[in-house]
Backbone bond lengths (Angstrom), bond angles and torsions (degrees), N, CA, C in turn:
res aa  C-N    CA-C-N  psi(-1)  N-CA   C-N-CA  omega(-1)  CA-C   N-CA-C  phi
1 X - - - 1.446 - - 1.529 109.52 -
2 X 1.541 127.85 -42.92 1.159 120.01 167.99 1.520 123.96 -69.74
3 X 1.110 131.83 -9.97 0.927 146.79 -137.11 2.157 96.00 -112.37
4 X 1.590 105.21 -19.71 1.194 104.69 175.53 1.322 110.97 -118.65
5 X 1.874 107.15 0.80 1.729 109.01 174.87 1.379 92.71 -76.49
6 X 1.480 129.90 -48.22 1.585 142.70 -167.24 1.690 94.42 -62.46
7 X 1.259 120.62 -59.11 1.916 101.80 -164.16 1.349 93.52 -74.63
8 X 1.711 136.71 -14.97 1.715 109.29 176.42 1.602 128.63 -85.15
9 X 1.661 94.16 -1.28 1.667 109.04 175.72 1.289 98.50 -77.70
10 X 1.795 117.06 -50.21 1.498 117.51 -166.33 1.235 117.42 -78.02
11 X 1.508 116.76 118.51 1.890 121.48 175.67 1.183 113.78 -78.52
12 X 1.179 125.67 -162.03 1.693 125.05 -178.89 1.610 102.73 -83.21
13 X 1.492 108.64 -48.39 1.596 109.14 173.23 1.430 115.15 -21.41
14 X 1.673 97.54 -71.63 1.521 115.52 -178.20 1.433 111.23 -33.71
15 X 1.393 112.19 -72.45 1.927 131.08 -171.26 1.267 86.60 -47.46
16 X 1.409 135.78 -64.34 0.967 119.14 -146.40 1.994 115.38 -73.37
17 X 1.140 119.87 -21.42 1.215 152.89 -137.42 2.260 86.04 -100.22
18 X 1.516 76.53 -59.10 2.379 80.37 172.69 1.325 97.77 -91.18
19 X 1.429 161.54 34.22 1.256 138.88 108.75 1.039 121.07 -80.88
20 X 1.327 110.37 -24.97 2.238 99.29 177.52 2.042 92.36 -67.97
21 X 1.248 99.95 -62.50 1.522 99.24 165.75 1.569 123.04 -14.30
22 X 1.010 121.52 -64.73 1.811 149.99 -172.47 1.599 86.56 -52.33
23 X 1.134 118.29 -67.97 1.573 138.00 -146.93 1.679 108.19 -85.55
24 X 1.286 110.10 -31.41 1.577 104.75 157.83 1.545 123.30 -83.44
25 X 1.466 124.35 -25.91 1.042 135.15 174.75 1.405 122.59 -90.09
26 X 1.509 118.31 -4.04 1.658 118.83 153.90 1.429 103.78 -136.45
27 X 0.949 143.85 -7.24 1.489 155.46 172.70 1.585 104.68 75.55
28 X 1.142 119.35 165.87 1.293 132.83 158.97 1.512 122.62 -8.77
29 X 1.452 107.89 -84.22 1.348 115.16 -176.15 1.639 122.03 -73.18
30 X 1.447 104.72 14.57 1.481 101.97 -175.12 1.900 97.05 -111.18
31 X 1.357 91.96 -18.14 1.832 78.51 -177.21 1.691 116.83 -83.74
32 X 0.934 127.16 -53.67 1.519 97.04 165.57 1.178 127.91 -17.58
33 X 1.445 117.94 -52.00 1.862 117.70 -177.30 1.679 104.31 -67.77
34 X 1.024 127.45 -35.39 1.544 129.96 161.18 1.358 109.04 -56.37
35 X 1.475 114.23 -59.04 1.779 96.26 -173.79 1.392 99.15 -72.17
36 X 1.262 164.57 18.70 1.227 145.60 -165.52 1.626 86.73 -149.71
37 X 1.452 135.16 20.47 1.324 126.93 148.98 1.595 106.70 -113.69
38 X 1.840 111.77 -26.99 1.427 104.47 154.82 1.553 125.01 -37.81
39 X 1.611 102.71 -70.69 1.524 111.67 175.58 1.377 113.81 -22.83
40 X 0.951 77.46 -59.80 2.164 91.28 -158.40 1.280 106.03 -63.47
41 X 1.373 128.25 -15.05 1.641 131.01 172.55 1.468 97.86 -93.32
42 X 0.858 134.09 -53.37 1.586 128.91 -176.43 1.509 109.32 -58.15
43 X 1.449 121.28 -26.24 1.336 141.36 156.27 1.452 129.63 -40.12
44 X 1.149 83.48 -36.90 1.423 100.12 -155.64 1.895 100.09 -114.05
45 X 1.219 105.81 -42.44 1.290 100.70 160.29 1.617 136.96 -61.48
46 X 1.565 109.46 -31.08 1.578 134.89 160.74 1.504 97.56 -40.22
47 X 1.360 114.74 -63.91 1.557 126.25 -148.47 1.456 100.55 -77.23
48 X 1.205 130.70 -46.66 1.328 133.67 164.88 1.206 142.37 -32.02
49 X 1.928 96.79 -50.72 1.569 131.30 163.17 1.567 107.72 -67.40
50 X 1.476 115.95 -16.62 1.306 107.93 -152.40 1.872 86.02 -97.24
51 X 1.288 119.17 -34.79 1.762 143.01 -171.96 1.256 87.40 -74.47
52 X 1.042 144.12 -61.39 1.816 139.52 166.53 1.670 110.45 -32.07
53 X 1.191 85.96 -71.49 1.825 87.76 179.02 1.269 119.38 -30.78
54 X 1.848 101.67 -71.54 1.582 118.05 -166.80 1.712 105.78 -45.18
55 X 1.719 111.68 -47.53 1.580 104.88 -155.49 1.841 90.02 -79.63
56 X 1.358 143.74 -4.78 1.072 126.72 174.61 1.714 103.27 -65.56
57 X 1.284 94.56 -44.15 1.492 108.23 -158.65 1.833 112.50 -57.39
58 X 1.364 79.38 -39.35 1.723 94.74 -176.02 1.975 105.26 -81.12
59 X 1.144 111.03 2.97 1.936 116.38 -176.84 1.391 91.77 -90.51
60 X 1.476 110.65 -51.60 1.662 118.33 -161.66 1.688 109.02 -88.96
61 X 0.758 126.06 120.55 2.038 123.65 -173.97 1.838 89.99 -99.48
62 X 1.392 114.27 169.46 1.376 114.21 -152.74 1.314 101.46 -73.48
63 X 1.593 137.57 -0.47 1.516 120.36 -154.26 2.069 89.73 -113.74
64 X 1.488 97.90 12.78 1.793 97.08 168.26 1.641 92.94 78.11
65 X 1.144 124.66 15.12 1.597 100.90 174.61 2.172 104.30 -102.89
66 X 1.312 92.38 135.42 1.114 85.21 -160.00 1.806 103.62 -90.81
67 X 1.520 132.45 169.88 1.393 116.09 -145.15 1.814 90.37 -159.46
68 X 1.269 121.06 30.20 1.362 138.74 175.82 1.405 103.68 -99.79
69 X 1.872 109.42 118.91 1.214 114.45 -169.61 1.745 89.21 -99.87
């Protein structure tokens, strides 16, 4: 939900305005290794959230009784 209050404040000006930004302040050849250490945290955070989920899922059996000693 915040995430579409933030892109309807930001115009193209703006975006465009923090990537020239981005690109003088790590240059060219440094952002790939940024977007591809982003990835890998969002990666890695997915998978985590996802290992959270499963062991809730597997405490509670479908009738809500929960079975965590």
């Amino acid at each position: 939900m915040f995430t579409h209050t933030l892109l309807g404040v930001l115009q193209y000006p703006e975006i465009i305005m923090i990537i020239v930004l981005v690109l003088i302040m790590f240059g060219a050849k440094k952002l790939p290794e940024l977007a591809r250490g982003m990835g890998q945290g969002i990666r890695e955070f997915r998978n985590a959230s996802r290992d959270i989920q499963n062991d809730l899922e597997r405490t509670v059996d479908p009738d809500g009784h929960d079975h965590r000693r």
